[in-house]
C-alpha positions in Angstrom: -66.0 77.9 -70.7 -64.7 77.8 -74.4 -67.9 76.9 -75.7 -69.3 75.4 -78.7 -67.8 77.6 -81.1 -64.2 77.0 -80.6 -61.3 74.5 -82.5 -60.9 72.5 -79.1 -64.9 72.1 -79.2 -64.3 70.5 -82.5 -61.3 68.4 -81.1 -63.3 67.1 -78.2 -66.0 65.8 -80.8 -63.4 64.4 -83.2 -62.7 62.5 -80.5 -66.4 61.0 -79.4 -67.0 60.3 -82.6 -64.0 58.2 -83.0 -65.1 56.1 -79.9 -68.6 55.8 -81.1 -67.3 54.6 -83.8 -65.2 51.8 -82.6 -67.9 51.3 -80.6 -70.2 50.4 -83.1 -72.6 53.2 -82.7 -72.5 55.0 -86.4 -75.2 57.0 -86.2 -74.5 58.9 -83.2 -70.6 58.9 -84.6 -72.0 60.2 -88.0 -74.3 63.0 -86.1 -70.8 64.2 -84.1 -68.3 64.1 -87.0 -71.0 65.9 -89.0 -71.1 68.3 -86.1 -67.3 68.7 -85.6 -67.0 69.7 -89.4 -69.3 72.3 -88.9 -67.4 73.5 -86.0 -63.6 73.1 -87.6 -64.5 74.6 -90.9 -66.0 78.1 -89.0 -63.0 78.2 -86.6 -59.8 76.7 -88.2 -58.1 77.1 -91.8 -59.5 75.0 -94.8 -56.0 73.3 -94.8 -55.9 72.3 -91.0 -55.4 68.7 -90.8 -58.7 68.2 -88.3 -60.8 69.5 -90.6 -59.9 67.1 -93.1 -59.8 64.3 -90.2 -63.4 65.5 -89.5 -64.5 65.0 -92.7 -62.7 61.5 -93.4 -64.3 60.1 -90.2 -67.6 61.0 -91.6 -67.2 59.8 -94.9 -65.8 56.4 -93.5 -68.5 56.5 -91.0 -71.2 57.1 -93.7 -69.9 54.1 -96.0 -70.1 52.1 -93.1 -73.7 52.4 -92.5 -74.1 52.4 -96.5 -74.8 56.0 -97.0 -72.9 55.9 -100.4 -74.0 59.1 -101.6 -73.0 60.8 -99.1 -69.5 58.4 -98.5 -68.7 59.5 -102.2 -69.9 63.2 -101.9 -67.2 63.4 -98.5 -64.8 61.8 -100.5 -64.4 64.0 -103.2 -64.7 66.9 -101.0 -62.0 65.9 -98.7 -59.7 64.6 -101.3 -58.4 68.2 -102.9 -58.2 69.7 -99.6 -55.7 66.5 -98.9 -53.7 67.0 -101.8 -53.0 71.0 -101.3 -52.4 70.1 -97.9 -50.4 67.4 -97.9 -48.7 67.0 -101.5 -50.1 64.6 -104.1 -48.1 61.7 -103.3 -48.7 61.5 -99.7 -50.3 58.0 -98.0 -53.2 59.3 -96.4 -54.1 60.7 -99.6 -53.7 57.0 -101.1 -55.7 56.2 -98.0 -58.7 58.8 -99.3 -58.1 57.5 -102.8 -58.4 54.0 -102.1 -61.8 54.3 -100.0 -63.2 56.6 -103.0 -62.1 54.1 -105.5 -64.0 51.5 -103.6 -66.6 53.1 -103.1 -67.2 53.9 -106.8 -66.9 49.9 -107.3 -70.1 49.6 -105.1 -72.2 52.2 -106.9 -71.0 50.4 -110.4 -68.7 53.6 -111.3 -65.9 51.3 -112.6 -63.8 53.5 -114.5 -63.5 56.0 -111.8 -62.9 53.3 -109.4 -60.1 52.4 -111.5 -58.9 55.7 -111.8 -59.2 55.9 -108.1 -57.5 52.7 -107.4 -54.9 53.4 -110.2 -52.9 56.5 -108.1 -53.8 54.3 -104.7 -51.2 51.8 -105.6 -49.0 53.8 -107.6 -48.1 56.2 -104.2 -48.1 53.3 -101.6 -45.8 51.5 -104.2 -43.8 54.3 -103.8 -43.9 55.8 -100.5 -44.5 52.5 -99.0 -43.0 50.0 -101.3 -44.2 47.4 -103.6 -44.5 44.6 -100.8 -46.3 46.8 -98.0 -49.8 45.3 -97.1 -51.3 48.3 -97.9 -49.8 48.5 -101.5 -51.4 44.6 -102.0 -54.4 45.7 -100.5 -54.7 48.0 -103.9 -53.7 45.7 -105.6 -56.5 43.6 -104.5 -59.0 46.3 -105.0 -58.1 46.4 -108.3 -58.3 43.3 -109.4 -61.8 43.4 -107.7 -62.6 46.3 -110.4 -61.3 43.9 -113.0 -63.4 41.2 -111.8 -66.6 43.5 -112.2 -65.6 44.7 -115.4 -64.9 40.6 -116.5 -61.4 41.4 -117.3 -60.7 37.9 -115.3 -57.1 36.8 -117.0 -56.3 40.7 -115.8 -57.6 40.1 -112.2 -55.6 36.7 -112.0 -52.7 38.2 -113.0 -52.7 40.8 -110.8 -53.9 38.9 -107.4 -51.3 36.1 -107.7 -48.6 38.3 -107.0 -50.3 40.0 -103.8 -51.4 36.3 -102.7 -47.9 35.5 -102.8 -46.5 38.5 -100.8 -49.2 37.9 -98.6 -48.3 34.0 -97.9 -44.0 35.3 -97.8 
């Protein structure tokens, strides 16, 4: 037995948590990945990719069930451990980004949102290119930001384009 204090311990609940949560079941899923960060972070390297994985999957799981608080507070704690990781301009930090960004559009934090949002589509425009559904899905965001700041002839002008790539 490896027990409960080893990485592969911390693998093995990465992994329920991931089908809990595709299963619907959030609060056991939030309960694991909370679990499987405390196991990463005492066995494993603050840049192994799991732990930030771990901590991803429980801020996504926490914004799910509308835990913003504690969505945002994952968030920021997951994104500079991405970005030493990683490098700045890497997708799954535009991935983190994006989620923050929206995020701080729920809570009313609209400048950080934009902020957020901002970097989002700049690296999927470049990593991913300007016509990648993930690049007009920040696009969309912010013209959602827009919207909620009433900057409407902004928000028009930046949704047409992405409804047009999305109808190509």
């Amino acid at each position: 037995s490896i027990g409960s204090e080893h990485p592969n311990y911390g693998r093995a609940l990465l992994a329920l948590g991931s089908a809990q949560k595709v299963l619907g079941e959030l609060e056991p899923a939030r309960a694991t990945f909370a679990e499987a960060v405390t196991v990463l972070e005492a066995t494993l390297d603050a840049s192994d990719p799991r732990i930030m994985a771990a901590r991803l999957n429980l801020a996504f799981v926490e914004h799910d069930l509308g835990n913003l608080e504690a969505a945002g507070a994952a968030y920021a704690a997951t994104l500079p451990l991405q970005r030493a990781a990683l490098g700045e301009r890497h997708p799954r930090v535009a991935i983190t980004l994006a989620n923050y960004g929206r995020r701080q559009l729920e809570v009313g934090g609209l400048d950080e949102a934009r902020t957020l949002l901002e970097e989002a589509l700049s690296i999927r425009s470049e990593v991913l290119g300007p016509t990648h559904e993930r690049t007009l899905l920040a696009m969309v965001a912010l013209a959602e930001v827009e919207i909620a700041a009433n900057e409407l002839d902004a928000a028009a002008a930046r949704s047409t384009p992405a409804l047009a790539q999305f109808e190509a």
